[in-house]
C-alpha positions as CSV (number, residue, x, y, z in Angstrom):
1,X,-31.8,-27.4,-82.8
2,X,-29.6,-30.4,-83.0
3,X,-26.9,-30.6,-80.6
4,X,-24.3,-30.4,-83.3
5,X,-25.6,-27.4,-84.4
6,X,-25.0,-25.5,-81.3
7,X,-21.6,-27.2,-80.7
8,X,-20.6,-25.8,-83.9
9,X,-22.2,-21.7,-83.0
10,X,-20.1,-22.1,-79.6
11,X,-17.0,-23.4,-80.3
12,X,-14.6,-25.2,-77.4
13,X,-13.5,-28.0,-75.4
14,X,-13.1,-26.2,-72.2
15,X,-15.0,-27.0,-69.3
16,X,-16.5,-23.3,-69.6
17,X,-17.9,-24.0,-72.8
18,X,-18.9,-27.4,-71.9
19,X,-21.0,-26.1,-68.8
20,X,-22.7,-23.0,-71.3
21,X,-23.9,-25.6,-73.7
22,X,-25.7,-27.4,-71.6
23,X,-26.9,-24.7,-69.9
24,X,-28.4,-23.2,-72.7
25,X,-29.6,-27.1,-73.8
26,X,-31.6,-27.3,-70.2
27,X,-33.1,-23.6,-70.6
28,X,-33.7,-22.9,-74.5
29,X,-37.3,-24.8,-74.9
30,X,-38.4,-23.5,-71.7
31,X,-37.3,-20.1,-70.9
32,X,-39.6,-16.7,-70.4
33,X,-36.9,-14.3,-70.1
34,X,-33.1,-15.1,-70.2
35,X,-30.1,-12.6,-68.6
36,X,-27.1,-13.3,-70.2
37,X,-23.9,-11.6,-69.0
38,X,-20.1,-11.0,-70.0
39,X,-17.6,-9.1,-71.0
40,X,-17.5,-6.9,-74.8
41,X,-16.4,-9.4,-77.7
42,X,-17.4,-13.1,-76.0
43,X,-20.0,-13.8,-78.0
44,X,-22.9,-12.9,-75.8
45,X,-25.2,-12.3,-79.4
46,X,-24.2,-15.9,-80.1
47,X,-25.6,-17.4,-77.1
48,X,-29.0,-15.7,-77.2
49,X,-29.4,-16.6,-81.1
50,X,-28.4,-20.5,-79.7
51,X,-30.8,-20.3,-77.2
52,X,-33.3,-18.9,-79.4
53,X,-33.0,-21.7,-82.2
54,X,-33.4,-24.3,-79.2
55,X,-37.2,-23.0,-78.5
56,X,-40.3,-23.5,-79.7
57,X,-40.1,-20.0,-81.1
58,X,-37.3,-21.5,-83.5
59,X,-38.9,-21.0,-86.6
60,X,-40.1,-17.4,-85.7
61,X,-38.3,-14.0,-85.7
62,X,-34.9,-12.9,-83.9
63,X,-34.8,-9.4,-83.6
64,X,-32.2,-7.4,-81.9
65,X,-33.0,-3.6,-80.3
66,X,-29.8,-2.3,-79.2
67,X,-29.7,0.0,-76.3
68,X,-33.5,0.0,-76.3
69,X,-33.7,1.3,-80.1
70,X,-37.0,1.1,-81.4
71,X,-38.0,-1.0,-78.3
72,X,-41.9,-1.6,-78.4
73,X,-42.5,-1.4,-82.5
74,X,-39.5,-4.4,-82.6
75,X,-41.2,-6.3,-79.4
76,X,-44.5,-6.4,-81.6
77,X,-42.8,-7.1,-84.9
78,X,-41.1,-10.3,-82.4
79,X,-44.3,-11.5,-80.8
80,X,-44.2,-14.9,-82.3
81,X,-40.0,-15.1,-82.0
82,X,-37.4,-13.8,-79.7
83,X,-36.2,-9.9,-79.2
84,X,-32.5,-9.9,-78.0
85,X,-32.0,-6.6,-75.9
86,X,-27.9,-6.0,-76.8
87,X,-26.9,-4.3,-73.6
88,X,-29.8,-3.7,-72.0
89,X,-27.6,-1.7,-68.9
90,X,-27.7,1.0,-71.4
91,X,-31.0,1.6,-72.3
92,X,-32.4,4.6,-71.3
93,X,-35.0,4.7,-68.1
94,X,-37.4,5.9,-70.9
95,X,-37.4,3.2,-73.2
96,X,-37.2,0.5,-69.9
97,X,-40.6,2.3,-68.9
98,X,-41.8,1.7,-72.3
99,X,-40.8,-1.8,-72.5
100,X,-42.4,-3.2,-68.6
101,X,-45.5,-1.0,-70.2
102,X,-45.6,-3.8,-73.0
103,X,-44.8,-6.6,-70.8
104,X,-47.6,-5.3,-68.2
105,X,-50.0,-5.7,-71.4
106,X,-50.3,-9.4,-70.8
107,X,-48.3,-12.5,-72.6
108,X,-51.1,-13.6,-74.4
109,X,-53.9,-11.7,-76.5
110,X,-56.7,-12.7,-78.8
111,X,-56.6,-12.3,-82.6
112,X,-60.4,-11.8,-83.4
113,X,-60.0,-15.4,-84.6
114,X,-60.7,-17.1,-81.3
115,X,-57.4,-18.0,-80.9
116,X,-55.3,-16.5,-78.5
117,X,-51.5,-15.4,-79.6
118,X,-48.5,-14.4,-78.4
119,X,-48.4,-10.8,-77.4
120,X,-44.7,-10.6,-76.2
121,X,-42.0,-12.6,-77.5
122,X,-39.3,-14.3,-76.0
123,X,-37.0,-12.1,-74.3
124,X,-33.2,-12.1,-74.0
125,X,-30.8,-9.3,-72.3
126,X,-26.9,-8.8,-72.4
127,X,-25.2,-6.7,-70.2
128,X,-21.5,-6.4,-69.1
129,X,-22.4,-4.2,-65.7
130,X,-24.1,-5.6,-63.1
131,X,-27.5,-4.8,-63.3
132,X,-28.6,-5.1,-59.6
133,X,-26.0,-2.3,-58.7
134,X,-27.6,-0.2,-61.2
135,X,-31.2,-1.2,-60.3
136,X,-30.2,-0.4,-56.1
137,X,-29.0,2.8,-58.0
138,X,-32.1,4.0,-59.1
139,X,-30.2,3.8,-62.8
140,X,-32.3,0.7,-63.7
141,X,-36.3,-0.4,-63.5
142,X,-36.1,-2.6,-60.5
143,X,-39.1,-4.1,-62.0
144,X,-37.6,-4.8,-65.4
145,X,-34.5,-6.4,-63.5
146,X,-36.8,-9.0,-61.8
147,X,-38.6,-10.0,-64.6
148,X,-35.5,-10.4,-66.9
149,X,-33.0,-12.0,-64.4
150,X,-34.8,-15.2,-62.9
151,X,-32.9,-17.2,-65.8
152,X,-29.1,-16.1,-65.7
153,X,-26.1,-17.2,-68.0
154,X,-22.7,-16.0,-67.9
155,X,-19.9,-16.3,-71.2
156,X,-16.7,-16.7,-69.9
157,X,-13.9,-14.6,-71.9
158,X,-11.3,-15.6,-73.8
159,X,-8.5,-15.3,-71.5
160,X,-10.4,-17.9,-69.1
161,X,-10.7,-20.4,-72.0
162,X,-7.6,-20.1,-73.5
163,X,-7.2,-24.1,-74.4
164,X,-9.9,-23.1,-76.7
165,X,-7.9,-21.0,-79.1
166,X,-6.5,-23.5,-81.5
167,X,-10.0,-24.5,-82.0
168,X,-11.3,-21.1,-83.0
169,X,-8.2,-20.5,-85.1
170,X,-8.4,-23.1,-86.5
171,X,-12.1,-22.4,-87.2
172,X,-11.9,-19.0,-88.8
173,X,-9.1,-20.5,-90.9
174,X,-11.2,-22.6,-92.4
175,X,-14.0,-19.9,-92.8
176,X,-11.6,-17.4,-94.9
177,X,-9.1,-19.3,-96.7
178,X,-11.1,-21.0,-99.5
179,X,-9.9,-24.1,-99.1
180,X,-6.3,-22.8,-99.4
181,X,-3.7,-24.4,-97.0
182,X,-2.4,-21.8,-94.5
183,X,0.7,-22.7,-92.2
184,X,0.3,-21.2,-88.7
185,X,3.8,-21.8,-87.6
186,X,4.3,-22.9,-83.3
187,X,5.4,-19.8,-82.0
188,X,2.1,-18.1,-83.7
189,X,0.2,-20.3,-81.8
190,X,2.0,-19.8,-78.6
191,X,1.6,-16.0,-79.0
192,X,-2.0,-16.1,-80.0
193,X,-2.4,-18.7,-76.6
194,X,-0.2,-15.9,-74.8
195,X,-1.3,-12.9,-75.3
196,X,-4.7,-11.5,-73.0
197,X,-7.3,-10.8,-75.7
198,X,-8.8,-7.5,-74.1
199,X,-11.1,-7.4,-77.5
200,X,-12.2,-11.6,-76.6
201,X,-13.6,-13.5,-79.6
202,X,-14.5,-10.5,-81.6
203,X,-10.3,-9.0,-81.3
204,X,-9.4,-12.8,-82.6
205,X,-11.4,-13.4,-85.8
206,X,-10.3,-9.7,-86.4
207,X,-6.5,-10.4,-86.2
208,X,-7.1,-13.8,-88.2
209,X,-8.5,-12.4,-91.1
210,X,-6.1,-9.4,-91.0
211,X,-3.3,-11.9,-91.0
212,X,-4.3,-14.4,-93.7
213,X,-5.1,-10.8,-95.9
214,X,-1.2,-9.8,-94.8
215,X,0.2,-13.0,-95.2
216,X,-1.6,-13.5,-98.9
217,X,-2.8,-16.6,-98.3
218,X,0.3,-18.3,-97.4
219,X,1.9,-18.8,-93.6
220,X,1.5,-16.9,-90.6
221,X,4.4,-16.1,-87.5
222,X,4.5,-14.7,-84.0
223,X,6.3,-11.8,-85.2
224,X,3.7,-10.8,-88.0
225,X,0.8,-11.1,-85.4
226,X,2.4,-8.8,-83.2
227,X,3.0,-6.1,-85.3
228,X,-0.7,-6.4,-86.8
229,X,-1.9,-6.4,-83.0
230,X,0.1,-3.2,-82.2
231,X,-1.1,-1.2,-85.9
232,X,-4.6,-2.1,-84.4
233,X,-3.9,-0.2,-81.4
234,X,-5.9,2.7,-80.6
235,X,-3.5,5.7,-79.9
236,X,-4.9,5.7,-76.7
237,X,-4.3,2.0,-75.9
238,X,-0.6,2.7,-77.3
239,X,0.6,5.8,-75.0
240,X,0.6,7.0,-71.5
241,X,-3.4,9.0,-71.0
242,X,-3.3,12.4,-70.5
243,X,-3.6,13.6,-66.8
244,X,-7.1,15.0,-67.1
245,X,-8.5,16.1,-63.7
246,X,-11.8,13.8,-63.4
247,X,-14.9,15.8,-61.8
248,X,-15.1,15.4,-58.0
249,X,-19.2,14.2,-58.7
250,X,-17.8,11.4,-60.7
251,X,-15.1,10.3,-58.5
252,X,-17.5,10.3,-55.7
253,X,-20.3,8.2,-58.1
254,X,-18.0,5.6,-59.1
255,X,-16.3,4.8,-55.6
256,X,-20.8,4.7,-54.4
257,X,-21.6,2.7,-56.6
258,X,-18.7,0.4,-56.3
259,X,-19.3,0.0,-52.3
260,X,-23.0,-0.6,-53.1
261,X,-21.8,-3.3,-55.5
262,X,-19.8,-5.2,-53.2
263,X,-22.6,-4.9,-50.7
264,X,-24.7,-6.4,-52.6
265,X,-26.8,-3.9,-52.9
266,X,-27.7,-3.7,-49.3
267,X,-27.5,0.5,-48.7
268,X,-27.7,0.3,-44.8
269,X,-24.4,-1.6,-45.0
270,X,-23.0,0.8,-47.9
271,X,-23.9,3.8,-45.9
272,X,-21.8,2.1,-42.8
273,X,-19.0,1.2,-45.1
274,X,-18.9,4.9,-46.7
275,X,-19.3,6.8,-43.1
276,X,-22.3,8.3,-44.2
277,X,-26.1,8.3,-42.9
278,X,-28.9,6.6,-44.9
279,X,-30.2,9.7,-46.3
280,X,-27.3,10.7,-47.4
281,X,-26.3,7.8,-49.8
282,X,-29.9,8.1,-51.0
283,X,-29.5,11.6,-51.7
284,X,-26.1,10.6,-53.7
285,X,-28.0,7.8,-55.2
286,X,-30.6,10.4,-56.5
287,X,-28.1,12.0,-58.0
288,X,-26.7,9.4,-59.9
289,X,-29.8,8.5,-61.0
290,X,-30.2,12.2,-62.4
291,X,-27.0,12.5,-64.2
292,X,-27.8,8.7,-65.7
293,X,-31.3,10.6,-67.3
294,X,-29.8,13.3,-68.7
């Protein structure tokens, strides 16, 4: 893919970007198995499709199996392409199993032709947990983890690149106005460069389009982008939550698994930092594990 190409599918100036780029330059027409992590709305699906149009697999099949749907039929329908695995920390231990039970099968088999083909494609993970907590958890195939994590990436999100905006704006203009002039006035663009973009890239093409629709075509202010941002609010985004008592078993398997997280993984040191034995934290680990099944 030419290098123009994949400056154009991730768009910025940033040195962010700039580092991601030529990350995915050095690893596309060599990689085995690519872990690509981030937050919801960066663009994670546009990395792995980059990546995949950089390898010799180019001209094959990109598939996508989200959450492990339909895991082995689409890894056979991908043999000769790439399978993208869209957040692959919630597929199911089930369909994991089912998936290292392909990959065990071998990478190559033989046709009938005497000529040997690809029995597992290309593959390529998103997450936005970490999956070596989960794995130490018992709530992800350990196995699986090792095989899809020797090549990481990570996509930064939009509040850590935030010189890129007018780029992208200026971008998704382009893409919706049909050819139609659209004036963005300065203190638009000093909100959109302001404000924190929870929803990332996904949240800003959103309120582009909804603006230029609002706007008819014509110009675009601060105060027009702020009232479209706040009509997109969830109701639950826009008032104080309800008080709900949270189970104590939840309480006590989020704080676990946020110790074991910032150890690393390491359990003898997580059972120290909790004030609990071994056994214990396996026990609570085990449990976890349980409720993650059912």
């Amino acid at each position: 893919m030419p290098a123009e190409l994949i400056e154009e599918a991730l768009i910025g100036s940033s040195d962010a970007m700039t580092r991601l780029r030529l990350q995915i330059r050095r690893i596309g027409p060599h990689f085995r198995s690519v872990l690509i992590h981030g937050a919801s709305g960066v663009g994670k699906r546009t990395a792995a499709y980059t990546l995949h149009r950089t390898s010799p697999v180019a001209n094959g099949p990109f598939l996508t199996s989200t959450s492990g749907e339909r895991i082995g039929y689409l890894m056979k329908l991908a043999q000769r392409g790439t399978l993208y695995c869209e957040h692959i920390d919630r597929m199911s231990l089930a369909a994991q199993d089912e998936m290292l039970t392909m990959l065990a099968r071998g990478r190559w088999i033989s046709d009938g032709l005497g000529a040997p083909m690809q029995a597992c494609p290309r593959v390529i993970a998103s997450t936005t947990q970490d999956l070596r907590t989960l794995a130490a958890a018992g709530r992800f195939r350990q196995e699986l983890y090792n095989y899809i994590s020797n090549v990481q990436l990570s996509v930064p999100s939009l509040s850590d690149r935030t010189e890129d905006i007018p780029l992208l704006v200026r971008y998704f203009l382009d893409g919706i106005s049909n050819g139609q002039e659209i004036t963005l006035f300065a203190d638009a663009m000093a909100w959109l460069i302001s404000y924190p973009w929870p929803g990332n890239l996904r949240e800003l093409k959103h309120l582009i389009e909804s603006a230029v629709f609002k706007s008819e075509g014509k110009s675009i202010d601060a105060e027009s982008l702020a009232a479209l941002t706040k009509a997109h609010m969830t109701p639950e985004a826009t008032e104080q939550p309800a008080c709900e008592p949270a189970r104590l078993q939840d309480v006590i398997e989020k704080h676990v698994l946020y110790v074991l997280k910032n150890c690393a993984g390491n359990k003898l040191r997580a059972a120290e930092l909790l004030g609990i034995s071994r056994s214990t934290l396996y026990r609570m680990l085990d449990s976890c594990s349980a409720a993650a099944v059912r």
